[in-house]
C-alpha positions in Angstrom: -102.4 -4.0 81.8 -101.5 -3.1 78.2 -102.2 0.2 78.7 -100.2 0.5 82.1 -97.5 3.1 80.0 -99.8 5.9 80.0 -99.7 6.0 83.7 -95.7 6.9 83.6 -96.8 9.8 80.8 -100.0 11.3 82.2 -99.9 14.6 84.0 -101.9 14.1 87.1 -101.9 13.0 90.2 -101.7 9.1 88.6 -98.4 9.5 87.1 -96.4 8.5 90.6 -98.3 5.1 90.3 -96.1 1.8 90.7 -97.1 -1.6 89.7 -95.1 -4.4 90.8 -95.2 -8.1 91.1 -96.5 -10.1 93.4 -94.0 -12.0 94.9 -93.4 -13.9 97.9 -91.3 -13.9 100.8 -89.1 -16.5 99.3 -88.8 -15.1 95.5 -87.9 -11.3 96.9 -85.5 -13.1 98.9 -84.2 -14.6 95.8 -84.3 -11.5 93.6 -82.2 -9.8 96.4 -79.9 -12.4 96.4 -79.8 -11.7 92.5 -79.4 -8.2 92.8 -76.5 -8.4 95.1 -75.1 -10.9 92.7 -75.0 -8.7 89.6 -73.8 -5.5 91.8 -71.1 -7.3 93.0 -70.4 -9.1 89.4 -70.6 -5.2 87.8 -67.9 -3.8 91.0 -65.2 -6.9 89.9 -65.3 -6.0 86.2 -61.8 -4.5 85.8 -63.0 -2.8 82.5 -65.9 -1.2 83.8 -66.9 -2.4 80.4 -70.4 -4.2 81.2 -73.1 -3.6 83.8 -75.1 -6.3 84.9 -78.6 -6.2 85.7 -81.4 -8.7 86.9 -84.3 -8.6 84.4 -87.6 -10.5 84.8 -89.1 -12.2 88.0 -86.3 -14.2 89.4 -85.0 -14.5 85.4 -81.4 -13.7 85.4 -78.8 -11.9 85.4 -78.2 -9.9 81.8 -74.6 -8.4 80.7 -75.0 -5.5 79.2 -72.5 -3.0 77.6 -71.9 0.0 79.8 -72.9 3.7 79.2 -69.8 5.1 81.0 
């Protein structure tokens, strides 16, 4: 698992590779719910100042400052 980076960087056919959590039913369910949150929390910022993303399994949801 510490060396799951080099997937991402090597030049064959292994570089498409994804590797995920396991969840269950319920906790995707909740990370949706999460995701929909933040989207929704980023849309109402009248700045446009901060995006806000869900980091982590089920963790929360972080503020960050915006690129734009």
């Amino acid at each position: 698992m510490e060396s799951m980076y080099k997937l991402r960087h090597d030049e064959s056919k292994f570089n498409r590779i994804v590797v995920a959590h396991d969840m269950t039913k319920i906790e995707r369910e909740e990370c949706k719910r999460l995701v929909s949150e933040a989207k929704s929390v980023t849309e109402d910022d009248t700045l446009g100042e901060y995006t806000y993303r869900v980091r982590g399994i089920l963790e929360k949801i972080l503020k960050n400052k915006s690129a734009n």
